[in-house]
FIDOZA-233366 format. One record per residue (C-alpha): residue number from 1; residue in three letters; x, y, z. Coordinates in nm, 2 decimals, always signed. Layout:
REM residues N
PT   num   residu     east    north       up
PT   NUM      ALA        X        Y        Z
...
***
This chain:
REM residues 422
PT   num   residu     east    north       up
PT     1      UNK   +11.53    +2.72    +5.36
PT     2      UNK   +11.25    +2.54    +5.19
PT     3      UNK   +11.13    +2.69    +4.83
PT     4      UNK   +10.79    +2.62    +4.68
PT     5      UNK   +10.81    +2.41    +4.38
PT     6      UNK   +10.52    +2.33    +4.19
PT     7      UNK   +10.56    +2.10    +3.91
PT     8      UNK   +10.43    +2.18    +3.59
PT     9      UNK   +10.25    +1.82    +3.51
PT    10      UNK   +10.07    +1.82    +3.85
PT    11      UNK   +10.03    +2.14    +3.98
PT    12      UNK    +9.90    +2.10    +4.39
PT    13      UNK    +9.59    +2.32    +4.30
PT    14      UNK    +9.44    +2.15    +3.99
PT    15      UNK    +9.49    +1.81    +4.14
PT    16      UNK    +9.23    +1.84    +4.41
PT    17      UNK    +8.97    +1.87    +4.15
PT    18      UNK    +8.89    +2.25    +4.21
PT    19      UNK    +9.12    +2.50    +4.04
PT    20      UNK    +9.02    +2.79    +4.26
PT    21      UNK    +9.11    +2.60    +4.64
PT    22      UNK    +9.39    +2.65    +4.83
PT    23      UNK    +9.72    +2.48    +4.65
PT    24      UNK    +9.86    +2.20    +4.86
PT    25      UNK   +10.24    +2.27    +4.99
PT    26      UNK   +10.36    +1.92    +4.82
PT    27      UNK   +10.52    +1.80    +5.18
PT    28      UNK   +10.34    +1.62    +5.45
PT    29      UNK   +10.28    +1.83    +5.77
PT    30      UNK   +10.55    +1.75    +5.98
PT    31      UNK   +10.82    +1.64    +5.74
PT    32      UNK   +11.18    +1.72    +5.77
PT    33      UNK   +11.16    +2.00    +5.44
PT    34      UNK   +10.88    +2.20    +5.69
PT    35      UNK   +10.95    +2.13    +6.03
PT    36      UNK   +11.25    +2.35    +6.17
PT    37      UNK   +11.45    +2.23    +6.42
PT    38      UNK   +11.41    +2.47    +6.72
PT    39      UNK   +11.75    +2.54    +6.84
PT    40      UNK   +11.86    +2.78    +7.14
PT    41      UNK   +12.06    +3.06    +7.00
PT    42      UNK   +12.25    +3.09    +7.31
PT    43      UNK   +12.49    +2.81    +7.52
PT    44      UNK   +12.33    +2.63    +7.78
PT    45      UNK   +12.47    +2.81    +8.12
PT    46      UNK   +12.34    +3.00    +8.39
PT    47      UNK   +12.02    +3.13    +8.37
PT    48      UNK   +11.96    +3.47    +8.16
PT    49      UNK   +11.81    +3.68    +8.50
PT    50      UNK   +11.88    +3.91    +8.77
PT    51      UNK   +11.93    +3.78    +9.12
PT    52      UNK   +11.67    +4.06    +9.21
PT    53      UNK   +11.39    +3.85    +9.01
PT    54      UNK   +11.20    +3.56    +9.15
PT    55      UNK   +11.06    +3.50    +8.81
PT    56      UNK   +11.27    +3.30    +8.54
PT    57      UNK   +11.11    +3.32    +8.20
PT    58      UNK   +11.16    +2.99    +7.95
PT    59      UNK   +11.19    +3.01    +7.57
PT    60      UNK   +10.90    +2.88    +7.35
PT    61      UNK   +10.96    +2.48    +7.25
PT    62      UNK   +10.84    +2.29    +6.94
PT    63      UNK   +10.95    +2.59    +6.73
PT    64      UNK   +10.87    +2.54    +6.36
PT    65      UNK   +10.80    +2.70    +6.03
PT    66      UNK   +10.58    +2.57    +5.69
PT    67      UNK   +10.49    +2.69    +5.39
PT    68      UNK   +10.13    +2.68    +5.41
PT    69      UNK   +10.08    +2.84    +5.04
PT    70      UNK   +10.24    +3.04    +4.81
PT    71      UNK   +10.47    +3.29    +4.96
PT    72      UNK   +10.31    +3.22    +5.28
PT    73      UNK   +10.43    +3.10    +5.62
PT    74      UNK   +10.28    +2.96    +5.97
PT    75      UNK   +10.51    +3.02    +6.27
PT    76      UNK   +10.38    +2.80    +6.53
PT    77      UNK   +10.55    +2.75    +6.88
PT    78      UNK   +10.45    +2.65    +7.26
PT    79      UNK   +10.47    +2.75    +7.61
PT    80      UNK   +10.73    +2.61    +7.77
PT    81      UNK   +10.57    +2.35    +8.00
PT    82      UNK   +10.82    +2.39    +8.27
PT    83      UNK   +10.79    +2.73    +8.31
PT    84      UNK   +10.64    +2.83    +8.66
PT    85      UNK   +10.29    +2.93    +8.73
PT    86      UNK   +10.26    +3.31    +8.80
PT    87      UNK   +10.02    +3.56    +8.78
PT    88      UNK   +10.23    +3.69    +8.51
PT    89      UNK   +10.10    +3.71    +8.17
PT    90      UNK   +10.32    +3.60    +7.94
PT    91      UNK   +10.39    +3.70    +7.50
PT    92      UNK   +10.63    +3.66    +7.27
PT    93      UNK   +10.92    +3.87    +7.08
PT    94      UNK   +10.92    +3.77    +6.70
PT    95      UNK   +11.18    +3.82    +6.49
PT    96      UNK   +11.26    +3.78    +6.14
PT    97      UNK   +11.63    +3.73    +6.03
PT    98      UNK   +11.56    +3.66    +5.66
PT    99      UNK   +11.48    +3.75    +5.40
PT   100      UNK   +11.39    +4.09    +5.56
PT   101      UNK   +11.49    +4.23    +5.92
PT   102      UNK   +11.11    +4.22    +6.10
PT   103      UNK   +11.02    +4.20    +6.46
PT   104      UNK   +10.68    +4.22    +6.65
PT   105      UNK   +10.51    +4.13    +6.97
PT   106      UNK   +10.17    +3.88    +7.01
PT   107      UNK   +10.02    +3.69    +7.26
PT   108      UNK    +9.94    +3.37    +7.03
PT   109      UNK   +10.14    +3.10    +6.97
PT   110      UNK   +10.07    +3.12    +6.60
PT   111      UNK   +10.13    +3.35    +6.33
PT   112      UNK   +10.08    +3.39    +5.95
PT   113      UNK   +10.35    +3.60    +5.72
PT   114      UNK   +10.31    +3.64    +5.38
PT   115      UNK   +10.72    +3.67    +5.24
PT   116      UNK   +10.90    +3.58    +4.95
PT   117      UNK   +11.05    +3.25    +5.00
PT   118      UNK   +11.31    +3.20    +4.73
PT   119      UNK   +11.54    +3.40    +4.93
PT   120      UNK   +11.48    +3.16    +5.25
PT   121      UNK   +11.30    +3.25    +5.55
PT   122      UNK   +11.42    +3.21    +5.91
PT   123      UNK   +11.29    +3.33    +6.26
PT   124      UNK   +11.31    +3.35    +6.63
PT   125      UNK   +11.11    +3.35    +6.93
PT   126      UNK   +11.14    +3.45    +7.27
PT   127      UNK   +10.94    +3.47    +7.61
PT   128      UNK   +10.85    +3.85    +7.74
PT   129      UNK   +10.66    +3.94    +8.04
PT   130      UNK   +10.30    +4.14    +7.85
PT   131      UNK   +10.20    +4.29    +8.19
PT   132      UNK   +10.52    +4.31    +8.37
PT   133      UNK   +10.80    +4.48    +8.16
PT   134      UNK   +11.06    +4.47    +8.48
PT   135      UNK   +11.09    +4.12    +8.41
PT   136      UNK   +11.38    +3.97    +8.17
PT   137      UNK   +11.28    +3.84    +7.81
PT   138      UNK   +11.39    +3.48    +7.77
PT   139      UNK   +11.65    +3.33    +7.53
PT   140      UNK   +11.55    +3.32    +7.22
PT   141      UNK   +11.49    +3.00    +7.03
PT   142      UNK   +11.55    +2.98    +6.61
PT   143      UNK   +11.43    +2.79    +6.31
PT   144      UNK   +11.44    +2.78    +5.94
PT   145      UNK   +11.28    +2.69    +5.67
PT   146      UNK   +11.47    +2.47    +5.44
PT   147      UNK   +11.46    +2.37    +5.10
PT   148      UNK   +11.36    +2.00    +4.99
PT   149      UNK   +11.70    +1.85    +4.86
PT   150      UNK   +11.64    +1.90    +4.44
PT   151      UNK   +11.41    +2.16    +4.50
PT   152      UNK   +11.64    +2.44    +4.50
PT   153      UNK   +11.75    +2.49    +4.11
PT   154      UNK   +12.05    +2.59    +3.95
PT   155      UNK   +12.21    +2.93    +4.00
PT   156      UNK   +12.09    +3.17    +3.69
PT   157      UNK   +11.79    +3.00    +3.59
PT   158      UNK   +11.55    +3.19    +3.76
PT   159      UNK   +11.34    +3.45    +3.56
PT   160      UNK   +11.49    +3.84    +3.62
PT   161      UNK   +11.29    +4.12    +3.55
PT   162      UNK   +10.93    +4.08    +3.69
PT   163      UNK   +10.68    +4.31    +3.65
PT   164      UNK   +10.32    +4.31    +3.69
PT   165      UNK   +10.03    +4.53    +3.68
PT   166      UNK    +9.62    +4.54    +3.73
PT   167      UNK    +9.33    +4.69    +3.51
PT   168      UNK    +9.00    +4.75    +3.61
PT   169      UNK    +8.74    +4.65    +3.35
PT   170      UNK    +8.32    +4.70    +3.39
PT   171      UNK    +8.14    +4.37    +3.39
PT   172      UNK    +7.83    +4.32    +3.44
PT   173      UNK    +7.78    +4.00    +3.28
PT   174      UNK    +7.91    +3.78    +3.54
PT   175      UNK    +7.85    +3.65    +3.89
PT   176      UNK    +8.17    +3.82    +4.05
PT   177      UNK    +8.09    +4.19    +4.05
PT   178      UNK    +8.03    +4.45    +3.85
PT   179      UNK    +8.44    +4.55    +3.78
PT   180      UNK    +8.68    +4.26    +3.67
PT   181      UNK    +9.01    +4.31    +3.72
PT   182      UNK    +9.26    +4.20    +3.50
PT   183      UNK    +9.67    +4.10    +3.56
PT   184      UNK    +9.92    +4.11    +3.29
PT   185      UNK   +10.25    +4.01    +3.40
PT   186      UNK   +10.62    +3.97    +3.23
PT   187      UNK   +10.97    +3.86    +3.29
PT   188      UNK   +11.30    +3.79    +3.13
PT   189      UNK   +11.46    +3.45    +3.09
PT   190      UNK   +11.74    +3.37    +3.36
PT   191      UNK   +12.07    +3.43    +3.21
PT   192      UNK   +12.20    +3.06    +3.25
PT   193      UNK   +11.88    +2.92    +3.15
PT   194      UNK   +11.91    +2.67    +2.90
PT   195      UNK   +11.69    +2.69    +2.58
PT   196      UNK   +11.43    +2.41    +2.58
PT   197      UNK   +11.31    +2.61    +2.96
PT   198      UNK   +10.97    +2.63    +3.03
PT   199      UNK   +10.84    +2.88    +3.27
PT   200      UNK   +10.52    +2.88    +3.41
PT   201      UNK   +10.33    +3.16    +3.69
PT   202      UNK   +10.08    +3.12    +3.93
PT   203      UNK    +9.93    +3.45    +4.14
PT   204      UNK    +9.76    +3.44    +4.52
PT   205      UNK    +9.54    +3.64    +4.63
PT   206      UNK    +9.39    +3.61    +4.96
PT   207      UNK    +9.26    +3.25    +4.94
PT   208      UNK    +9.26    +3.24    +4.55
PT   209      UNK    +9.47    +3.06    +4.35
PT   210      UNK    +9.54    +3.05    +3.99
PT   211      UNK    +9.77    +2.93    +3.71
PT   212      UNK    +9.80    +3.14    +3.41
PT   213      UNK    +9.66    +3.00    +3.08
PT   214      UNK    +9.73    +3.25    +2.83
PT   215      UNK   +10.13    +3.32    +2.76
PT   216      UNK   +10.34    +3.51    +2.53
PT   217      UNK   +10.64    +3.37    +2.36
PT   218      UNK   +11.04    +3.45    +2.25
PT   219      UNK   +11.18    +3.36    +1.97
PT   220      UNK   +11.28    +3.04    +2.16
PT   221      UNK   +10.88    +2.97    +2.23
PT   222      UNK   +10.98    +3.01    +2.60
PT   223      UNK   +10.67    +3.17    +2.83
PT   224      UNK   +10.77    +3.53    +2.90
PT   225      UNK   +10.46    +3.64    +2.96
PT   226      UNK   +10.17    +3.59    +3.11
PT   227      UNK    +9.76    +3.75    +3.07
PT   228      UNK    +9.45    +3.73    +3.31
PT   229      UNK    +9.16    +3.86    +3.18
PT   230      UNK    +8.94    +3.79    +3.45
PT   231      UNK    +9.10    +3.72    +3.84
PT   232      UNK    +9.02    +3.76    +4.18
PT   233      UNK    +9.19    +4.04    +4.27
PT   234      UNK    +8.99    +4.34    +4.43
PT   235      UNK    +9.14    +4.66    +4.31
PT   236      UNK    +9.00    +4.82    +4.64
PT   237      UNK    +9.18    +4.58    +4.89
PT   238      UNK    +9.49    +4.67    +5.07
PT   239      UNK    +9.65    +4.28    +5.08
PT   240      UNK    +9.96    +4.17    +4.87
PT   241      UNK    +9.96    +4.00    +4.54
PT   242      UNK   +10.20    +3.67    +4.53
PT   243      UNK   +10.34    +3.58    +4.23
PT   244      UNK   +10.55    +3.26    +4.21
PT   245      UNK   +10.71    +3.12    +3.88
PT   246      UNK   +10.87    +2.84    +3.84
PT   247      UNK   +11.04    +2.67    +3.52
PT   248      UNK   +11.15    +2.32    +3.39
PT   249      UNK   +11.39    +2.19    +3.16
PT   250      UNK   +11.54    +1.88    +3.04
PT   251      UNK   +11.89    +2.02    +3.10
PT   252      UNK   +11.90    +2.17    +3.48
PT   253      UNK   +11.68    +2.25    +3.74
PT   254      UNK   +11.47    +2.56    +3.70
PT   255      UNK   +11.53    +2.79    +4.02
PT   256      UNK   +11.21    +2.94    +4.10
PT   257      UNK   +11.13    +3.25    +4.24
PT   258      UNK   +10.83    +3.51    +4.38
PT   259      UNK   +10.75    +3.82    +4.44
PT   260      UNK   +10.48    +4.02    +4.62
PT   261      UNK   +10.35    +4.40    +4.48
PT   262      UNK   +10.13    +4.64    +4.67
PT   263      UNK    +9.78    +4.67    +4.43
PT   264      UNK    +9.82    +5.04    +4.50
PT   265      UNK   +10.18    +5.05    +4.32
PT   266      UNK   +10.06    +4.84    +3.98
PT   267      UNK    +9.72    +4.92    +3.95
PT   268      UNK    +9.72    +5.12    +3.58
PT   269      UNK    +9.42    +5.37    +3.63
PT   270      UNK    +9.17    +5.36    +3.34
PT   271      UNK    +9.16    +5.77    +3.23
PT   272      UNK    +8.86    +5.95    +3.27
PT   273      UNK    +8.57    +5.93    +3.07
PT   274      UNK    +8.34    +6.14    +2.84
PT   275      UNK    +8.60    +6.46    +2.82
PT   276      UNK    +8.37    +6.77    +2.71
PT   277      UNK    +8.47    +7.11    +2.69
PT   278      UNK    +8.26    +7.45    +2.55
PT   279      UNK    +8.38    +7.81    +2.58
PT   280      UNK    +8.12    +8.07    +2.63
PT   281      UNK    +8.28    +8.41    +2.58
PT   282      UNK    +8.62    +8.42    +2.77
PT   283      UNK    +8.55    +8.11    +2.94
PT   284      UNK    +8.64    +7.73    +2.88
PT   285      UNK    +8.41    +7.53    +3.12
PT   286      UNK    +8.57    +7.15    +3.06
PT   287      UNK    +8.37    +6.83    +3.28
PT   288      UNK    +8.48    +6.47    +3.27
PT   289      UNK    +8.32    +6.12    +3.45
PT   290      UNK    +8.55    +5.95    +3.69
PT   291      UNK    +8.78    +5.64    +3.55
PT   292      UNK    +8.57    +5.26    +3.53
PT   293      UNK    +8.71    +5.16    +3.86
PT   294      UNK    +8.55    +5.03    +4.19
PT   295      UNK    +8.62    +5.34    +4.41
PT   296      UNK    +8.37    +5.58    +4.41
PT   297      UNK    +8.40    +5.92    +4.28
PT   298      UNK    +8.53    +6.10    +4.60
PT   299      UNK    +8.85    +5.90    +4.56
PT   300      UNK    +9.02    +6.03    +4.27
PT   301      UNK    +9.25    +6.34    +4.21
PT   302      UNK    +9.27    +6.48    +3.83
PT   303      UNK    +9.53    +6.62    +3.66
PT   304      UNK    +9.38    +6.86    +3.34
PT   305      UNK    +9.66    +7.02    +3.07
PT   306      UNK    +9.53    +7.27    +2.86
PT   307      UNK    +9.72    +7.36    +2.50
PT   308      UNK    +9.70    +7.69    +2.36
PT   309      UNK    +9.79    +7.68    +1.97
PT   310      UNK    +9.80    +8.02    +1.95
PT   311      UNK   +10.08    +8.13    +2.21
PT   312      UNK   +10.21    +7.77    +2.23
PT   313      UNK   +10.23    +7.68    +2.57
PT   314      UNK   +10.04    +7.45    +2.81
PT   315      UNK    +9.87    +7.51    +3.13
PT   316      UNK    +9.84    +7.17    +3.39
PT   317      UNK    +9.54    +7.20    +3.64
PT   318      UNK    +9.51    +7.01    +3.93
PT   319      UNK    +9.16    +6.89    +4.06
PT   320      UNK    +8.93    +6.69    +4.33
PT   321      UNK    +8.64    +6.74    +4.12
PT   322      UNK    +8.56    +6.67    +3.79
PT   323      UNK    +8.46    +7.04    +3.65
PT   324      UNK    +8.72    +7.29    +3.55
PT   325      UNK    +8.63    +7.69    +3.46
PT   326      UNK    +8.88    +7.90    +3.36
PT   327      UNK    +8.92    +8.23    +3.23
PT   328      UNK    +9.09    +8.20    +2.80
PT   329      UNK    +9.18    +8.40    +2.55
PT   330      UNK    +8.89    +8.40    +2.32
PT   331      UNK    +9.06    +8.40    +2.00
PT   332      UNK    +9.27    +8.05    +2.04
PT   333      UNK    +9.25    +7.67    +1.98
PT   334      UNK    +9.26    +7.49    +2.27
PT   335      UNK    +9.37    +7.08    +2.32
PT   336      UNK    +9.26    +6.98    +2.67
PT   337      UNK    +9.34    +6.63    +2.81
PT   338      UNK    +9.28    +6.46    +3.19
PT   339      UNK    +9.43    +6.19    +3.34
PT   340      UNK    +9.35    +6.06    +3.72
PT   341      UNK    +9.48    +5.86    +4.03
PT   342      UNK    +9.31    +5.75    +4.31
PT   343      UNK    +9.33    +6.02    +4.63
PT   344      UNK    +9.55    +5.92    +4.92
PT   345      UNK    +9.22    +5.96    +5.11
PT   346      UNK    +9.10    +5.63    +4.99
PT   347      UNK    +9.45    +5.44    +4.93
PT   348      UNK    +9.82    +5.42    +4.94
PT   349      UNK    +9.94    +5.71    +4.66
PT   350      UNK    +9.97    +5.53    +4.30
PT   351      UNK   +10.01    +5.57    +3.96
PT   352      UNK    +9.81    +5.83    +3.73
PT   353      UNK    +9.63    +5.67    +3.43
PT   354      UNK    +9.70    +5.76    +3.07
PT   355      UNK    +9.61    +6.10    +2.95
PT   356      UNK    +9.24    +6.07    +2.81
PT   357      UNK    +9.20    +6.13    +2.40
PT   358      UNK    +9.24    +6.48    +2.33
PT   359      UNK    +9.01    +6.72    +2.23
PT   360      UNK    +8.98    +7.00    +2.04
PT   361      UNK    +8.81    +7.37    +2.12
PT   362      UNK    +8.82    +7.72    +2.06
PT   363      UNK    +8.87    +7.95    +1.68
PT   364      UNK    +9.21    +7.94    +1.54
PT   365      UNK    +9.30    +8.25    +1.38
PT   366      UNK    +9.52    +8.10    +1.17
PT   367      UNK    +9.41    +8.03    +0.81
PT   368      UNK    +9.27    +7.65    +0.74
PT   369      UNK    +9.51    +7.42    +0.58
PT   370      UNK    +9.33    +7.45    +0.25
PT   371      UNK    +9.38    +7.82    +0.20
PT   372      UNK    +9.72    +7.80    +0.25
PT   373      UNK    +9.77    +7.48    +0.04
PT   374      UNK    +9.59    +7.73    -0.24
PT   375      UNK    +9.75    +8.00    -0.18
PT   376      UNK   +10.13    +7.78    -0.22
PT   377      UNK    +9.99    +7.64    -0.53
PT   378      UNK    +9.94    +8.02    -0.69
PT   379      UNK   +10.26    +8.13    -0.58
PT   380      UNK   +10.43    +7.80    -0.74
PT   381      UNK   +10.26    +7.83    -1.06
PT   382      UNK   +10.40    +8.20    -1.07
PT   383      UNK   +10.73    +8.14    -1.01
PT   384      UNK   +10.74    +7.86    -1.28
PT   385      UNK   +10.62    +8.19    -1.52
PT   386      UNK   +10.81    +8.42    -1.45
PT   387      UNK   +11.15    +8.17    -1.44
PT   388      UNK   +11.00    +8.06    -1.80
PT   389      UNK   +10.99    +8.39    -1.89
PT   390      UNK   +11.33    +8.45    -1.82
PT   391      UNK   +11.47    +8.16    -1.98
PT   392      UNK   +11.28    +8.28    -2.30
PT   393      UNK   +11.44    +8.64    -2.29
PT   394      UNK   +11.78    +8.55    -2.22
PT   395      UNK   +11.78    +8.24    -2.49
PT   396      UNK   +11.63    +8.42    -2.74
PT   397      UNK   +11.33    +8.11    -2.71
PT   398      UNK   +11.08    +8.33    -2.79
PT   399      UNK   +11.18    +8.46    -3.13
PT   400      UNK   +11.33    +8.11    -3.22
PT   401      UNK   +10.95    +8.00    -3.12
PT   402      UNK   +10.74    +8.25    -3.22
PT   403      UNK   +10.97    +8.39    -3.57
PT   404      UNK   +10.80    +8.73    -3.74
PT   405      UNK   +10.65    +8.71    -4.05
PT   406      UNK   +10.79    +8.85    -4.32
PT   407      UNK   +10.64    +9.17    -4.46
PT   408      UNK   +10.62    +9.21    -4.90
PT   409      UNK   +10.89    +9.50    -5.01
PT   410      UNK   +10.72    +9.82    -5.11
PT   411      UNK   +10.85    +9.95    -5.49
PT   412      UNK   +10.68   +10.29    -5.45
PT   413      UNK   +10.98   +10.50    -5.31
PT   414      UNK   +11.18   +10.33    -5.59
PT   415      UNK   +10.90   +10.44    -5.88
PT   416      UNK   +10.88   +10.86    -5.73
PT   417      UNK   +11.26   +10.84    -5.73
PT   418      UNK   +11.29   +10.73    -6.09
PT   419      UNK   +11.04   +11.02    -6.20
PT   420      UNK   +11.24   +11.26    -6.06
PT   421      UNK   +11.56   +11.14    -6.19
PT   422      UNK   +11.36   +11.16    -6.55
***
């Protein structure tokens, strides 16, 4: 199989002077790392037809495969120039043996694949009748793509782990649209990779291609991942995004390794906007402004959850539109948040967006959080009282404090008593 391996110091796609072209492979057309030998899968013999058909149908010659960008392949084959003029139309029966089972039909004698490539990539072709199916297919003929001896890295080394998604961002301050989309990708170090490794990523999409130029760091200052603020990516398109990184290191070879994603699986919806809500009576009327994305506003399903701080429970609405009316209690706080994901009427189910900021509705019965900090301080002040109070009865504090004062002794009992006595 033949790997991709771009080398950090001279990257194909800044050498040619225009950072946004089309990378350059690294191996001359026609060299022994791209072309594939075409081999018949099945022993020479006797020829693969019934002695009821005239008609013998030859395999495809000049069979080969190259790596014509990143995680991209051209099959390329020919007719068979000994194969007998008919009025016949001819195709051919692709099929992909690896990395993933595939097989289609086409009438050209070319075709492009996008694939991961770090896992190999191999193929076959054969000759089938397009207008005449009682006719036998031919035998099949096989390449595959192999990897430049070097090229292929040490076992381990390869980053684990990646993951990768989108953002859409308004812009209207440059030349590419009015949305920008952004990619944030990251990854783990391969578990036999040594610690002076480098890793570095580069993205495809479409036609564009681009290096990364802002990283994040280990401990180990080793690139683990990897920020676009601005790419080429359109958020609304349904093609795969490549991602290819590969690594060096002054104590193996860096095994590289890519890896396509669907936009609609990693693009991170932004929430919806300006969140209002106002109750009139017993009803809560809440409206919302689709997410900053390129897809209009028919093409997003909303998700609104609605707390209730009096009975404690929420309610989860589900909406095409972005107005909800509903009946309340009148007498209640409310919380209400919306979150959103684009419909499957405009693309491939994804993921929902954050729920928006909340916000905050309604009368709460309850008393504010000053009154009953208030009313905690009163009863706190009393308590310390009355357990004073206490402590004076019991120890006797009080008298020991506060002593009586002593009263002068009265002699006139003593005076009438001695009168009598006389």
């Amino acid at each position: 199989m033949t790997i991709l391996f771009f080398r950090k110091e001279l990257p194909a796609f800044l050498r040619n002077g225009n950072r946004w072209d089309l990378p350059d492979p690294g191996i001359e057309p026609g060299s022994s790392a791209l072309q594939a030998d075409s081999l018949p899968s099945e022993p020479p013999g006797k020829p693969n037809f019934s002695k009821n058909f005239k008609i013998l149908l030859l395999p495809p010659v000049n069979f080969t495969i190259k790596a014509v960008n990143l995680a991209q392949v051209l099959l390329h084959w020919e007719p068979n120039p000994d194969q007998e003029q008919s009025n016949v139309q001819l195709g051919y029966h692709v099929k992909i043996n690896a990395p993933q089972e595939e097989d289609y039909e086409t009438r050209n004698t070319e075709s492009s694949l996008v694939t991961i490539l770090h896992k190999g990539f191999s193929a076959s072709v054969q000759t089938v009748p397009w207008n005449n199916r009682s006719l036998q297919a031919s035998s099949w003929v096989s390449a595959e793509l192999k990897a430049p001896p070097g090229k292929a890295g040490s076992p381990g080394t390869e980053i684990v782990n990646l993951t990768c998604t989108t953002n859409t961002k308004a812009d209207n301050y440059t030349h590419l649209g009015p949305y920008q989309v952004s990619l944030h990708c990251t990854w783990l170090v391969g578990k036999d990779a040594p610690d002076d490794t480098q890793y570095f990523l580069y993205y495809r999409y479409r036609s564009r291609t681009e290096e990364c130029q802002e990283y994040s760091k280990d401990v180990l200052q080793r690139n683990v991942a990897c920020w676009f603020p601005r790419t080429f990516i359109n958020s609304k398109g349904r093609d795969s995004l490549a991602v290819y990184v590969n690594g060096s290191s002054k104590e193996a070879s860096i095994k590289p390794f890519d890896q396509l994603f669907a936009l609609h699986a990693i693009d991170r919806v932004n929430p919806p906007a300006n969140v209002t809500a106002e109750i009139k009576g017993t009803c809560l009327s809440i409206h919302w402004e689709k997410p900053v994305s390129a897809f209009p506003s028919h093409c997003f399903d909303y998700e609104v959850k609605i707390y209730n701080a009096k009975k404690g429970y929420f309610q989860t609405e589900k909406m095409t539109t972005n107005t909800l009316i509903t009946i309340i209690d009148d007498v209640s706080k409310y919380y209400i948040q919306v979150r959103a994901a684009v419909s499957p009427v405009c693309r491939t189910t994804g993921l929902w967006s954050e729920w928006s900021q909340p916000i905050y509705v309604g009368k709460d019965d309850q008393k504010p959080w000053r009154e009953w900090f208030l009313i905690a301080v009163m009863m706190t002040i009393c308590l310390i009282l009355l357990i004073f109070s206490l402590i004076c009865r019991i120890c006797h504090l009080w008298t020991k404090l506060f002593p009586p004062v002593p009263v002068p002794k009265s002699n006139t009992n003593d005076f009438l008593v001695t009168i009598n006595n006389e």
